[in-house]
N, C-alpha and C positions, 0 to 999 in steps of 0.2 A: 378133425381140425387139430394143427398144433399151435402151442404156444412161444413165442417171444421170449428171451432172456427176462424180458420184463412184464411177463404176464398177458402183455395183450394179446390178443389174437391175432397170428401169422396171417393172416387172412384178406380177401379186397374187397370190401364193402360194397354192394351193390351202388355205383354212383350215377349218376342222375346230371349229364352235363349239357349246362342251357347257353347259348351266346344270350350275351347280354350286350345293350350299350354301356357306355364307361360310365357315366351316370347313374346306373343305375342302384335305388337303395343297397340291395346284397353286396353291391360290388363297393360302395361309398364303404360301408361296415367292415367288410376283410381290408378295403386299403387303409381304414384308419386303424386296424388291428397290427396290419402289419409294419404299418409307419411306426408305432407305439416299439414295434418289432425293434425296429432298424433304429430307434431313440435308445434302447436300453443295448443292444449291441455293441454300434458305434459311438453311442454319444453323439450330442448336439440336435438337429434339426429333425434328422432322419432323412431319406431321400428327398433332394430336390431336383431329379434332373423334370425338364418340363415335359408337361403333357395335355393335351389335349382330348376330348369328349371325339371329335374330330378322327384322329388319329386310329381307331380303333374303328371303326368305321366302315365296311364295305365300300369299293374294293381297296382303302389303304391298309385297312387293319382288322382285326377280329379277337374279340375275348368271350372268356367262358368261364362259369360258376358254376361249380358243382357242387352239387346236393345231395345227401344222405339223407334220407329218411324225411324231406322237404329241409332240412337245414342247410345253409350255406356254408360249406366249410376248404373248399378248393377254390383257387383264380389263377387266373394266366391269360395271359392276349399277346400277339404280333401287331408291329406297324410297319410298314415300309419305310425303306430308308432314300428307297433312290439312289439314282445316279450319283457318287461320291466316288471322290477316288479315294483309293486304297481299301474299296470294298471286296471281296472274294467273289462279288456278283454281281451286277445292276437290277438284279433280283435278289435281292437281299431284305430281310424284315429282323429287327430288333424285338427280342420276348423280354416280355414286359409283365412285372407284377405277379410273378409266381408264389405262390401263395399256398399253405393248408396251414389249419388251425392247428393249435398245439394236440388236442383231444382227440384229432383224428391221425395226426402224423404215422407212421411205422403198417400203413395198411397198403401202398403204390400208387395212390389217389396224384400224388406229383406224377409218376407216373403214366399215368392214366391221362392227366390233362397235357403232358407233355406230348403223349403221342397225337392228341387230338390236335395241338396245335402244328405238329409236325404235319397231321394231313391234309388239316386246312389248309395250311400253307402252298402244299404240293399241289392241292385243289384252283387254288388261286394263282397260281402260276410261276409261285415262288422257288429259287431252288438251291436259298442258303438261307440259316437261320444262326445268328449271334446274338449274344447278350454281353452284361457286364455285372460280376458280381464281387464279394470281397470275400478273402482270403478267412475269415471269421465262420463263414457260411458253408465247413463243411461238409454238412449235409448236401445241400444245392450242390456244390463244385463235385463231389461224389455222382451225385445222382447224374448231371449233365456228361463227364466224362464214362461212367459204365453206359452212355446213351450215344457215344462216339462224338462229343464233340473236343472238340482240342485247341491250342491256345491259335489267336489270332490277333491281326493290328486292329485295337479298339481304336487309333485314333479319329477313325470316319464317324464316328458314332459315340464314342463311349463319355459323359457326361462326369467321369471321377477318373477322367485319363490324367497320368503324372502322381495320382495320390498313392502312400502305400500301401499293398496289400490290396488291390486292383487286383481282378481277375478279368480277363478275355477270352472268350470262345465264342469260339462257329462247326457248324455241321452244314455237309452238303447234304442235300434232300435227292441228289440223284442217285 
């Protein structure tokens, strides 16, 4: 095994990835971690764009928690967007709530839950996936473009369209 610049282990942690409803406790705990997240980043509220339990859902949408060692320390889900113009698809789904804790960070665990989301997706019949992140978040904006996604019109979707420091992307899944 090798080590990291910063001691942790180069390594990917056996993870343990369950769908969950949006609801549910593990997943209530990472989104109030990560809102906390998004408070001390940007300042103010943290993410409001709206969501629903709904949303996430079979067959509109799908999330997943992932688990080391029974701990919950990974999230991520798709929803469908629909029909919208100026989408890249009428099969299009919005990732939603990407997530790993700080103590686990530098193992591929994003990673990891991103390709799961990428297959579900493909699974379900999807065959574009975009998000919207900010300019702050270079980690995420790193990790989605070495994953081939590239900039695109968030206006159909993106809930901080106009603000600065707005990022857009999408990947085709074909």
């Amino acid at each position: 095994m090798t080590t990291r610049q910063d001691d942790r282990p180069a390594y990917s942690p056996r993870v343990e990835l369950i769908p969950r409803p949006y609801g549910h406790p593990d997943l209530v705990a990472l989104t109030d971690e990560v809102q906390a997240h998004y408070r001390e980043l940007y300042g103010g509220p943290g993410d409001e764009s709206s969501m629903e339990v709904a949303d996430f859902e079979a067959p509109t949408g799908h999330f997943v928690v992932g688990y080391v060692d029974g701990v919950p320390v990974a999230m991520g889900g798709w929803r469908r967007l629909g029909e919208r113009p100026g989408l890249p698809s009428p099969n299009a789904a919005e990732i939603k709530r990407m997530y790993v804790v700080p103590s686990a960070r530098g193992r591929s665990l994003s990673r990891i839950v991103l390709a799961e989301l990428e297959t579900s997706a493909r699974a379900a019949g999807l065959d574009w996936l975009v998000l919207e992140t900010g300019q702050p978040q270079r980690s995420a904006i790193g990790l989605y473009r070495a994953s081939g996604y590239t900039e695109v019109d968030g206006t159909p979707y993106g809930h901080y369209i106009g603000q600065p420091g707005v990022v857009h992307l999408g990947r085709s899944l074909g």
